[in-house]
Each structure stands twice: as C-alpha cells, then as structure tokens.
N, CA, C and O atoms as a GROMACS GRO file, in nm:
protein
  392
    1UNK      N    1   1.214  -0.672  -0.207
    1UNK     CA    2   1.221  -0.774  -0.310
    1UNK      C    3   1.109  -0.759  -0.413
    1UNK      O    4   1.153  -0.798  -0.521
    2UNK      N    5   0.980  -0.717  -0.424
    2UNK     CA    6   0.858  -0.693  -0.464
    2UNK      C    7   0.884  -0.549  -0.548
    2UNK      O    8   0.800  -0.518  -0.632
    3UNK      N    9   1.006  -0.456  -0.524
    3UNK     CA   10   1.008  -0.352  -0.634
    3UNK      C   11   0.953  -0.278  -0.609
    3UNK      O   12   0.946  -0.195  -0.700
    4UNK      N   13   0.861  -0.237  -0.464
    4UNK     CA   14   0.800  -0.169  -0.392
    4UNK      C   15   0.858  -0.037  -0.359
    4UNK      O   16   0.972  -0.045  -0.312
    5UNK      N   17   0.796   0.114  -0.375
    5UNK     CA   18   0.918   0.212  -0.303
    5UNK      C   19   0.815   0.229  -0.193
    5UNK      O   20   0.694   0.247  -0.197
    6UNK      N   21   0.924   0.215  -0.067
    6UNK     CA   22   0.853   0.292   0.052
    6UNK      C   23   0.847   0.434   0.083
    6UNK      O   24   0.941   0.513   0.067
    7UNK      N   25   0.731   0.462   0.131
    7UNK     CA   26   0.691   0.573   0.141
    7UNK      C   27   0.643   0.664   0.235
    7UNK      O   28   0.552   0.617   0.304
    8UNK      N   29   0.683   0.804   0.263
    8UNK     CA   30   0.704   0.840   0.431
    8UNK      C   31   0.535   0.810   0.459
    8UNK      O   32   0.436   0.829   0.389
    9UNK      N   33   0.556   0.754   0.597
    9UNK     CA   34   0.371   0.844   0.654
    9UNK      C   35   0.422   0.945   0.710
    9UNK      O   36   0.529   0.984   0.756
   10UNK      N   37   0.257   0.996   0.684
   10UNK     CA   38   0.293   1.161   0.798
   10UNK      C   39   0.306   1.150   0.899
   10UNK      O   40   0.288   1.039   0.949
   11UNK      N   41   0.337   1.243   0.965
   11UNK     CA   42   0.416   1.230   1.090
   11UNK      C   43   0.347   1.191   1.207
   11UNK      O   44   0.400   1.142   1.307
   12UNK      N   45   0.161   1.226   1.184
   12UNK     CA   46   0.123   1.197   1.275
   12UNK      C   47   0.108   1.061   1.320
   12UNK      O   48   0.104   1.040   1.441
   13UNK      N   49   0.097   0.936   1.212
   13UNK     CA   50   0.093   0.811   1.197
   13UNK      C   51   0.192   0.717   1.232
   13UNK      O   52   0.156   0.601   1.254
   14UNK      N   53   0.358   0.760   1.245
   14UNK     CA   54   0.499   0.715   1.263
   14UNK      C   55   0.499   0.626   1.388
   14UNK      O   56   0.555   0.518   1.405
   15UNK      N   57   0.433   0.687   1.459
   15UNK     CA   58   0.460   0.648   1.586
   15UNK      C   59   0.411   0.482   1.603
   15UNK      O   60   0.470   0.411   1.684
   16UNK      N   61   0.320   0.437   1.535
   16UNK     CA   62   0.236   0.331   1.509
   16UNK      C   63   0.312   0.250   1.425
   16UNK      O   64   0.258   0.146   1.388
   17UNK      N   65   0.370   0.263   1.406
   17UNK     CA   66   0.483   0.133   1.327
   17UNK      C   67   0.451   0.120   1.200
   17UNK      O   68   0.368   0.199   1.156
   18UNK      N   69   0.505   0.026   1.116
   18UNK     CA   70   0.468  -0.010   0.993
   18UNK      C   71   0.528   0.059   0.896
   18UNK      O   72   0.598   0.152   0.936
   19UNK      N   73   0.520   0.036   0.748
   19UNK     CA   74   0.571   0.104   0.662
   19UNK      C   75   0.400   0.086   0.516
   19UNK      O   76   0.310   0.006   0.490
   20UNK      N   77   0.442   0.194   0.477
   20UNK     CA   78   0.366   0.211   0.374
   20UNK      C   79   0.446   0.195   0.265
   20UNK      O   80   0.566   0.223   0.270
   21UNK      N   81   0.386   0.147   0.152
   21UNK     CA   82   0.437   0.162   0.028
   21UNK      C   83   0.398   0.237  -0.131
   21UNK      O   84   0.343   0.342  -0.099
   22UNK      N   85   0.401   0.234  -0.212
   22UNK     CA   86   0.388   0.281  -0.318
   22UNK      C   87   0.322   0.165  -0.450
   22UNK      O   88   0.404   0.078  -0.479
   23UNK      N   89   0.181   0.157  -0.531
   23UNK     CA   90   0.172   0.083  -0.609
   23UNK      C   91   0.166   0.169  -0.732
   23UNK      O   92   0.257   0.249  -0.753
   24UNK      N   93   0.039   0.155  -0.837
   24UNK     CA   94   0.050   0.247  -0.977
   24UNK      C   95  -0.089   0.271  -0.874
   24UNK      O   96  -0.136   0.216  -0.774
   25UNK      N   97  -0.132   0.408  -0.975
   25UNK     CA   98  -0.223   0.484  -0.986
   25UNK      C   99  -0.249   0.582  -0.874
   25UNK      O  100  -0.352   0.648  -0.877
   26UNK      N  101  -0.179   0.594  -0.797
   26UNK     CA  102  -0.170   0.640  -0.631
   26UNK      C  103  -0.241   0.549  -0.528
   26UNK      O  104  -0.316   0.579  -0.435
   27UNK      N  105  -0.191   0.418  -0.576
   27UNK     CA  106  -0.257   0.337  -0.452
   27UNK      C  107  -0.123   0.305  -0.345
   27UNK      O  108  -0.006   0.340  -0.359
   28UNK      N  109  -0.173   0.239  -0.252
   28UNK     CA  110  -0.084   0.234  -0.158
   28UNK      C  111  -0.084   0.128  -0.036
   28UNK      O  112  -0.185   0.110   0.031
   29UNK      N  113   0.029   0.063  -0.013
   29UNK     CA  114  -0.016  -0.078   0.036
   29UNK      C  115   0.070  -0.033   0.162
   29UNK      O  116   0.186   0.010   0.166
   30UNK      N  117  -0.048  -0.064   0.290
   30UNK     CA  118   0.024  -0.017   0.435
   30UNK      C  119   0.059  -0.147   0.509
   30UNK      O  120  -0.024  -0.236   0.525
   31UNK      N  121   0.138  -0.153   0.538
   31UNK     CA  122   0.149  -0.261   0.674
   31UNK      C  123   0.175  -0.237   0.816
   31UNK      O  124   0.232  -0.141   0.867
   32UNK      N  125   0.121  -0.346   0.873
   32UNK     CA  126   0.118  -0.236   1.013
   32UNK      C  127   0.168  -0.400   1.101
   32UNK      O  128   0.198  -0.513   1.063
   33UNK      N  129   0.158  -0.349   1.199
   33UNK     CA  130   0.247  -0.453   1.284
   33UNK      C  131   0.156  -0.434   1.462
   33UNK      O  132   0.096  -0.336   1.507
   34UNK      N  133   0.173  -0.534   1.508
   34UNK     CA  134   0.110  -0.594   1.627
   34UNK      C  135   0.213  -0.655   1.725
   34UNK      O  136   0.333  -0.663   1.699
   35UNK      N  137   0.161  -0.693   1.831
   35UNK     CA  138   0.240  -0.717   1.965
   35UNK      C  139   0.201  -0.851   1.945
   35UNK      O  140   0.292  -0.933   1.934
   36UNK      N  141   0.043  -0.904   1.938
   36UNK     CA  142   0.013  -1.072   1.951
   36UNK      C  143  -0.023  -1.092   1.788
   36UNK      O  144  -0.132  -1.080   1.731
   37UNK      N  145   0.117  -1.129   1.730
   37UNK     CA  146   0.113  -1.136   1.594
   37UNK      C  147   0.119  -1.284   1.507
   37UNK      O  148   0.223  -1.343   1.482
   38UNK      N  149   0.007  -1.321   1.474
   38UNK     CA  150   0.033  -1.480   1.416
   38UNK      C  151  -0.004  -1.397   1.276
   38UNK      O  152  -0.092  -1.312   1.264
   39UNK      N  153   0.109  -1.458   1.151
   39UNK     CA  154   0.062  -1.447   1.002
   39UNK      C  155  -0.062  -1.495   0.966
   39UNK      O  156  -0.117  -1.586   1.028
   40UNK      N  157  -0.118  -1.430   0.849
   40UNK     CA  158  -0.186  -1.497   0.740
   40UNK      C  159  -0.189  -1.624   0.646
   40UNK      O  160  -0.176  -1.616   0.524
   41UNK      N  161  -0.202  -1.701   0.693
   41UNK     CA  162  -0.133  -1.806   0.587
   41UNK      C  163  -0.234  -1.898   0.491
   41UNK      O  164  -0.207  -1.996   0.421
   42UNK      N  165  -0.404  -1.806   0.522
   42UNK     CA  166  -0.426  -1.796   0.388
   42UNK      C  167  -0.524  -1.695   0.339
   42UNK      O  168  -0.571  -1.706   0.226
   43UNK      N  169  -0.552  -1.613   0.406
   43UNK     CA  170  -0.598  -1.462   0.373
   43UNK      C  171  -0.481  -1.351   0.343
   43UNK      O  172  -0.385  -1.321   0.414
   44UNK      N  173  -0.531  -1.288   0.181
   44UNK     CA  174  -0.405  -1.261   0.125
   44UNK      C  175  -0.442  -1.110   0.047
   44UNK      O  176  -0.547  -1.065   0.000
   45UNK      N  177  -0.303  -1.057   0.058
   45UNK     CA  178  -0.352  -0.977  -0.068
   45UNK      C  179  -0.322  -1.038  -0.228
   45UNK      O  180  -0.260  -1.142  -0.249
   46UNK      N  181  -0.377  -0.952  -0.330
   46UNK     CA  182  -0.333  -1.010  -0.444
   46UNK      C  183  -0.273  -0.908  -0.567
   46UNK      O  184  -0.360  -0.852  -0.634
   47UNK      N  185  -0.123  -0.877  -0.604
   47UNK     CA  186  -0.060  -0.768  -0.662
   47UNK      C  187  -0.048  -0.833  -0.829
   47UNK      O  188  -0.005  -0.944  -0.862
   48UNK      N  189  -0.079  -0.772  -0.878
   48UNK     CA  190  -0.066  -0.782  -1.024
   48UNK      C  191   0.044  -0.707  -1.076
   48UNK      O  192   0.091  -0.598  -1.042
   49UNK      N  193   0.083  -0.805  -1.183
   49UNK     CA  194   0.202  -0.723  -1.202
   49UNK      C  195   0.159  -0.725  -1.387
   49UNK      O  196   0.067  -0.800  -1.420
   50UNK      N  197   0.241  -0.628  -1.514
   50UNK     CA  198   0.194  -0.621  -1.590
   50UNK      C  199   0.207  -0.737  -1.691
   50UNK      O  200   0.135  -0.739  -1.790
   51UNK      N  201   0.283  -0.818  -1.671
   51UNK     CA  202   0.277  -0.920  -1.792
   51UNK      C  203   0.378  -1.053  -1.704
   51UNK      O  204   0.416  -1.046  -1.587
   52UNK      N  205   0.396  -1.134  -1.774
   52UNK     CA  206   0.434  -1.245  -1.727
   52UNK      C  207   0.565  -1.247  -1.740
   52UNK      O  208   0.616  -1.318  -1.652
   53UNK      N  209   0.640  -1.200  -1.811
   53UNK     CA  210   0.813  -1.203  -1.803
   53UNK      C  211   0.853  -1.108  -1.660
   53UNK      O  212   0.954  -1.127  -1.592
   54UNK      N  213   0.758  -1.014  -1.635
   54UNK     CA  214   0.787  -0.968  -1.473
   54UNK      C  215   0.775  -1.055  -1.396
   54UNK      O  216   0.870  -1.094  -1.328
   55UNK      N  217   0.658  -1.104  -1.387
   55UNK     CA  218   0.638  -1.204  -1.238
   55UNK      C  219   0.734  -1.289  -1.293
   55UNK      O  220   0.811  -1.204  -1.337
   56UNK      N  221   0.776  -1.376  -1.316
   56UNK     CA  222   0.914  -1.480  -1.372
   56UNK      C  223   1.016  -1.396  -1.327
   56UNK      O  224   1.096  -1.422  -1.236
   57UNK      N  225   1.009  -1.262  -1.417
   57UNK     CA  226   1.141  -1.207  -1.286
   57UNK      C  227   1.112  -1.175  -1.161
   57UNK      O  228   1.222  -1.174  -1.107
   58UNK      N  229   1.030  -1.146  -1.077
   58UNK     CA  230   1.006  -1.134  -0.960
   58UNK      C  231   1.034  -1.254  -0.910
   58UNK      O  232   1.108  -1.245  -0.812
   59UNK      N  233   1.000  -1.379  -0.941
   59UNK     CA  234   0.979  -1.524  -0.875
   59UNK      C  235   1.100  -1.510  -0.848
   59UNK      O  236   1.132  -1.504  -0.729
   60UNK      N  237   1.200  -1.501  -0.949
   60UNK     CA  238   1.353  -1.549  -0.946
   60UNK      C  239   1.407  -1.468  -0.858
   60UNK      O  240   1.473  -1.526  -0.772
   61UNK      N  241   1.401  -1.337  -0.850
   61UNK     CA  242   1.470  -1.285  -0.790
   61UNK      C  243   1.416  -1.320  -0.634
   61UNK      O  244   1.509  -1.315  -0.553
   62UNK      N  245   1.307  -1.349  -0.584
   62UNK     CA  246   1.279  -1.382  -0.448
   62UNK      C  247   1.322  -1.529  -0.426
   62UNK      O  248   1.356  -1.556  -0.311
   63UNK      N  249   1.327  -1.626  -0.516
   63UNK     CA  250   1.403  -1.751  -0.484
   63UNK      C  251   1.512  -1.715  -0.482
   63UNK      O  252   1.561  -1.769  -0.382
   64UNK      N  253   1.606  -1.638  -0.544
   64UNK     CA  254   1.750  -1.632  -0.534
   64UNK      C  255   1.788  -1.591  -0.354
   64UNK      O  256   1.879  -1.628  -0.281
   65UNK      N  257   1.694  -1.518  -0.338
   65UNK     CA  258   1.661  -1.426  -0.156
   65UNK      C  259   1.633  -1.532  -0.064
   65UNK      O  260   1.648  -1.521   0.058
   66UNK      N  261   1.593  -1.633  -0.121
   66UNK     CA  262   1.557  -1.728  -0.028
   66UNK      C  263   1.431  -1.779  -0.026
   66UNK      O  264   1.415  -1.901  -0.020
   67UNK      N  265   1.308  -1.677  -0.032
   67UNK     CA  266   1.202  -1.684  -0.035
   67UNK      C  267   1.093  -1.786  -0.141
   67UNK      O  268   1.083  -1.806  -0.262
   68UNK      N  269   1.028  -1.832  -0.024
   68UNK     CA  270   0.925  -1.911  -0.136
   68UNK      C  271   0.818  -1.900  -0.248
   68UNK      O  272   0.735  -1.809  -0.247
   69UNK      N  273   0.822  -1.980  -0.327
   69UNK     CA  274   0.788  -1.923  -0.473
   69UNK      C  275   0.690  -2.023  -0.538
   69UNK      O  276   0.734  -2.076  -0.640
   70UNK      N  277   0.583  -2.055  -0.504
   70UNK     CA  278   0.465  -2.172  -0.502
   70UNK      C  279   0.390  -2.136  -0.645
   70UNK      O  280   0.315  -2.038  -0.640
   71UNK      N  281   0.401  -2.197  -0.761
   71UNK     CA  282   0.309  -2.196  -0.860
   71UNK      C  283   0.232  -2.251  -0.862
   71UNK      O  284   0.249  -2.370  -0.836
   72UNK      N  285   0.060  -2.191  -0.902
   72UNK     CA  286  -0.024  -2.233  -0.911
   72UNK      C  287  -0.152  -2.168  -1.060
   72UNK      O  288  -0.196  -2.061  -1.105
   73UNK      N  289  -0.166  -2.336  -1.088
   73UNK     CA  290  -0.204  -2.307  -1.202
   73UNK      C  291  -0.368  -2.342  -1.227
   73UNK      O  292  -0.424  -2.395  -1.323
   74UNK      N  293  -0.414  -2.294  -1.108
   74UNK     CA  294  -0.568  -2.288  -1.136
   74UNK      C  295  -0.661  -2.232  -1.167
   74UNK      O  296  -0.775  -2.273  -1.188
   75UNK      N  297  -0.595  -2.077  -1.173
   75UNK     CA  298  -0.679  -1.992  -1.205
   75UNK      C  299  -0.683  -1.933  -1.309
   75UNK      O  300  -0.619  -1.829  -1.323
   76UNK      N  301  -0.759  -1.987  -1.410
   76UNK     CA  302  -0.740  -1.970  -1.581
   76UNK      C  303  -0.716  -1.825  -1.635
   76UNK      O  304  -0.739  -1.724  -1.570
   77UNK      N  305  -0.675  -1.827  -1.737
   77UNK     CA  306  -0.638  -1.742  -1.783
   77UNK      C  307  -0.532  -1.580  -1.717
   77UNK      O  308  -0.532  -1.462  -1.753
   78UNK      N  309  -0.446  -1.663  -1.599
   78UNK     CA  310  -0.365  -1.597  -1.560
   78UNK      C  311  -0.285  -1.722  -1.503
   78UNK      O  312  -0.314  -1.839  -1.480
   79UNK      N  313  -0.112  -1.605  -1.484
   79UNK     CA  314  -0.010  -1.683  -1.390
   79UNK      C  315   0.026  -1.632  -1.282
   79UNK      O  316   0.030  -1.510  -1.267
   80UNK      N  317   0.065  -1.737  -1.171
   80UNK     CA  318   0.077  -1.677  -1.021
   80UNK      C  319   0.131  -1.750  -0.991
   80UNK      O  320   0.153  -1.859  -1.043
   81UNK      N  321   0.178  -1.690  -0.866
   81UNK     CA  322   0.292  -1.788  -0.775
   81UNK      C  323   0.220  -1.739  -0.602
   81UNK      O  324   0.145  -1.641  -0.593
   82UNK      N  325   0.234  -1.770  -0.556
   82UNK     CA  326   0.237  -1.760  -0.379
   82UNK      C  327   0.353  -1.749  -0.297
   82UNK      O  328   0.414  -1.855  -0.284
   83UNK      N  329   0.394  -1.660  -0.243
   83UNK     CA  330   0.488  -1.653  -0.180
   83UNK      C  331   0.473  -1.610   0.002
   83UNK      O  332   0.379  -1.653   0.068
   84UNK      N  333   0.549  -1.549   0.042
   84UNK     CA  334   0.535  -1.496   0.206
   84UNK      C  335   0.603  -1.387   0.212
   84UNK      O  336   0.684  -1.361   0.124
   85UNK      N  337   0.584  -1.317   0.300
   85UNK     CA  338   0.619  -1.163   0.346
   85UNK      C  339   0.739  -1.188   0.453
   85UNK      O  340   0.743  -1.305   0.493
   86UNK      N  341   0.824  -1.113   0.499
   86UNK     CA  342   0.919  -1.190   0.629
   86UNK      C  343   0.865  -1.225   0.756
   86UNK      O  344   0.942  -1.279   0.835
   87UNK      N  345   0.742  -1.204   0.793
   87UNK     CA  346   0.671  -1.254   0.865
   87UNK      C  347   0.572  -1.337   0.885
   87UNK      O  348   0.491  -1.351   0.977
   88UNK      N  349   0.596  -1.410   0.744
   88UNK     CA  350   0.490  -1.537   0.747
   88UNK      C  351   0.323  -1.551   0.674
   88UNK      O  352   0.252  -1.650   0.657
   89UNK      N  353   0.302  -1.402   0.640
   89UNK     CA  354   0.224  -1.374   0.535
   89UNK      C  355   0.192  -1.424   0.436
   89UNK      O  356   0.289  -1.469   0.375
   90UNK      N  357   0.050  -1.446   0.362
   90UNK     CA  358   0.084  -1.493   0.230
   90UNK      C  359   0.032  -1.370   0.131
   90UNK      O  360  -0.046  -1.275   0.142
   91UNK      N  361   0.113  -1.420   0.034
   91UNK     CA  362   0.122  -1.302  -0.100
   91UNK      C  363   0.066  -1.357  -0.198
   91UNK      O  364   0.072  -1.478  -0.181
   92UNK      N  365   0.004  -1.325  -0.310
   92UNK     CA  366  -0.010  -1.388  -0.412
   92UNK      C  367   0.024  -1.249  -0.502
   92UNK      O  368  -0.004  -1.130  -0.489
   93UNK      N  369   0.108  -1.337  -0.611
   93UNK     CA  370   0.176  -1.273  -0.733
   93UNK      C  371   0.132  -1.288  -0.875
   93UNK      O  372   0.170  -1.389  -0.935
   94UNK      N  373   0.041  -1.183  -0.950
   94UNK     CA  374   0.025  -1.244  -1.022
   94UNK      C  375   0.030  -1.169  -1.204
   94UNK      O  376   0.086  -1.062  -1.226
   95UNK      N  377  -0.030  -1.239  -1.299
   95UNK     CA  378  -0.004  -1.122  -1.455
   95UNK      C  379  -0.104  -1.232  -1.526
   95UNK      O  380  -0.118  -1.355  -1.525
   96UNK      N  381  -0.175  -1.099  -1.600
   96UNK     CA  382  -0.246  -1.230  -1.733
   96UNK      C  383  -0.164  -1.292  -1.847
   96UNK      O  384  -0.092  -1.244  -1.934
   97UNK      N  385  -0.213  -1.465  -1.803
   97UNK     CA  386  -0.113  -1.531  -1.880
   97UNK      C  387  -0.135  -1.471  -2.063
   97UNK      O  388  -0.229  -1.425  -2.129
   98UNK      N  389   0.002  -1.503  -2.088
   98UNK     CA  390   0.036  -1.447  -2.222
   98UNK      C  391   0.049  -1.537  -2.343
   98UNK      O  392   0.077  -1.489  -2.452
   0.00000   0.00000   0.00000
C-alpha cells in the first residue's frame, strides 16, 4: 500500500524472515519479524514522501484498504498522517506542507 518495491535479501539472510524494501537514494527499509511479538504503538519510523498531493494520495488509497489514517497537525511546517503496518506498528507519513 506504501508504493514500496520489495526487494530480494541475499540468500544468506532468507532464512530469518522478513522482507526488505526499496526507498530513494539506495536506502532500504528491513523488517524483520519475531516469535514474542507486541507492535510499536509509539516508536516509529518516519517516510517522507515528496510533496503533499502524494501523501493525500497515499492516505486515500490506505483508507480505501481499510487502514488507519490519523492527521496530525502539529508539526509546523509539514503534513502527516499516522497510520499502522498489518501488525500493529506505527508509521508516520509525511511531505512539506505546500
């Protein structure tokens, strides 16, 4: 839903679960997974996206999915929303306001 491409790990790493993904510049956002697993629900990462008609489309398209879509307007001079990962995670989404 995030527009994310996933991306192989090497082979030696597979075995360990999780998926990696793809951001700009060759960065790369891993997730990994656990047996005694409680979410984040408020230590977060934070993805920027480039302008504000994206995140608006991102929001929508994850409310249309189901997913929650929390605006918050405190942090000046940008817009964000908060959302969750399918496991209960929190996300923050965000672009400098325009």
């Amino acid at each position: 839903m995030l527009g994310l491409a996933e991306i192989e790990k090497p082979e030696s790493m597979r075995a360990s679960g999780g998926a990696w993904f793809a951001l700009s510049a060759g960065q790369h956002l891993h997730i990994g997974v656990e047996a005694e697993f409680a979410p984040a629900r408020k230590a977060h990462p934070a993805l920027r996206l480039s302008d504000v008609a994206a995140l608006r489309a991102l929001a929508a398209r994850l409310e249309e999915a189901g997913a929650p879509v929390r605006w918050d307007t405190r942090f000046p001079g940008v817009t964000r929303f908060y959302t969750e990962d399918p496991w209960g995670n929190r996300l923050e989404l965000l672009a400098p306001a325009g």
